[in-house]
N, C-alpha and C positions, 0 to 999 in steps of 0.2 A: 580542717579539710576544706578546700577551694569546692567550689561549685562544678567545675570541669570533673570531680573527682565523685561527687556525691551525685550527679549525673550518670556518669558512669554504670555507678553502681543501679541506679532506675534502670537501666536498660538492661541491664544482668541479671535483675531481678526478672523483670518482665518477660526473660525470655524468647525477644525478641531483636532482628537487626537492627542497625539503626535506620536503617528504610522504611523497615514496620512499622517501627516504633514512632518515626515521624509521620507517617499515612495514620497511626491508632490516634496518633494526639490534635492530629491535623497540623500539619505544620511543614514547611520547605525543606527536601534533606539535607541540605544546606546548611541550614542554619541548626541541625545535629551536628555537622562534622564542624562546624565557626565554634560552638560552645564548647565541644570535647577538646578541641587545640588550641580552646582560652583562646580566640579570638576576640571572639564576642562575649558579651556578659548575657546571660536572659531576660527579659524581660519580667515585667509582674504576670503579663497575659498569657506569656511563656511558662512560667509557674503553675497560672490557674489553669491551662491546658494539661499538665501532667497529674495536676491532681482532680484535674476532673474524669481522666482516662482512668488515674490510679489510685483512688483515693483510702488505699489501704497505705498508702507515705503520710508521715508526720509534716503537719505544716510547718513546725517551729526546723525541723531538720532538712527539711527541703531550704526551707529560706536558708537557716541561720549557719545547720549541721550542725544543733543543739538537739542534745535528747537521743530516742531510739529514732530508729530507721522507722520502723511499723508500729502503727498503731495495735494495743495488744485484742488479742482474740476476745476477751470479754468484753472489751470498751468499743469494738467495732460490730457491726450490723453486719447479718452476710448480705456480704455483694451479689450480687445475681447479677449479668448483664447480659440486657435482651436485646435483641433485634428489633427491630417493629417489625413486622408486618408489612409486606411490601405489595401491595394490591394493586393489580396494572388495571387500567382501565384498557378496556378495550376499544381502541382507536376506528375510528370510522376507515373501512378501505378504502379507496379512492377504484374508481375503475382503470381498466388501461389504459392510456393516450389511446393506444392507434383504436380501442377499440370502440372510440367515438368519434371516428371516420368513415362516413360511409363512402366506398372506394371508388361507386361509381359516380358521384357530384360529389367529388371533392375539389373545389378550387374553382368551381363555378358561381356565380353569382346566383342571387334567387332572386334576382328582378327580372323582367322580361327581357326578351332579346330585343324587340322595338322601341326600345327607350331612346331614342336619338334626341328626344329635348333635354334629357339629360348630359349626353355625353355632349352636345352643343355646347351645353351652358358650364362644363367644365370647360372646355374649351376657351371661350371667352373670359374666363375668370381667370386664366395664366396668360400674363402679357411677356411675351419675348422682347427682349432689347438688346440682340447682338448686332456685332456690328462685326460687319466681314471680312473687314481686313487685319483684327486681332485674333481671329479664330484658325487654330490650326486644324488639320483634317488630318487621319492616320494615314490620307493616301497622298497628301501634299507632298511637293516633292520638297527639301530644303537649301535648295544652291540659291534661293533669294536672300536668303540669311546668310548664307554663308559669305555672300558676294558684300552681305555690307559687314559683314566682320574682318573681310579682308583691307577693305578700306581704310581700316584703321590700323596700319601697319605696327604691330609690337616685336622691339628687338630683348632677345634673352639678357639679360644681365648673367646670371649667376646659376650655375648648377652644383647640385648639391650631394654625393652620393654616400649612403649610410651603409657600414658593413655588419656583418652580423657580429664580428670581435670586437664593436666598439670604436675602431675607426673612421674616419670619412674623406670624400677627398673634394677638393672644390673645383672647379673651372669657372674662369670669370670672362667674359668678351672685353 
């Protein structure tokens, strides 16, 4: 008996799908369904996954598929399987954003309003370096530009038009 087969039967036994069965073992479901269509072989840590889950399976018959399937009732300990204990700590709340805003100085400064040696001395510390006739303005009108692009007279070569069936047609000067 193949390993895809004695497989099988783990997850028959377990009474579970093979979705369960790979979230009970910890393991990708994936690589459930690669083992069951003999794609893939298991590994050893794939092994010690199912019998750490199940360890009412025989080692020698998991590996080998020598021997019984189950370890017998006398030779095995009962299983018990707990949960732990899941003890949430209790998370510090945070307050609300907005409700450490107070609405009416928000966005105002808490320095004085007379502070002009300050706002001076940011002032002098940003030095500008434009230079005026590289700067456009949104109200600039553009026929100067345009006047020298005309200067440079470009005659069309080649047009090109694409159809949506896939053909196209050309025109050439």
């Amino acid at each position: 008996m193949d390993f895809s087969n004695r497989f099988t039967k783990v997850i028959e036994h377990s009474e579970l799908s093979p979705a369960e069965f790979a979230e009970e073992i910890g393991v990708q479901r994936s690589s459930i369904s690669h083992i069951i269509s003999g794609r893939n072989k298991p590994s050893l840590d794939f092994i010690t996954k199912i019998k750490t889950a199940f360890p009412e399976f025989e080692w020698s018959w998991l590996i080998t598929g020598e021997g019984k399937m189950l370890i017998s009732e006398k030779e095995s300990e009962p299983i018990v399987k707990e949960k732990p204990e899941v003890v949430e700590k209790k998370k510090p709340s945070l307050p609300d954003l907005f409700s450490l805003i107070d609405d009416e100085n928000f966005g105002k400064d808490d320095t004085p309003q007379n502070s002009t040696k300050n706002e001076n001395a940011r002032e002098s510390n940003i030095s500008y370096h434009k230079s005026e006739k590289n700067i456009l303005s949104d109200s600039q009108r553009l026929e100067n530009l345009s006047q020298k692009h005309d200067s440079k007279k470009k005659n069309v070569k080649r047009i090109v038009f694409f159809y949506e069936d896939g053909t196209f047609e050309t025109f050439e000067n």
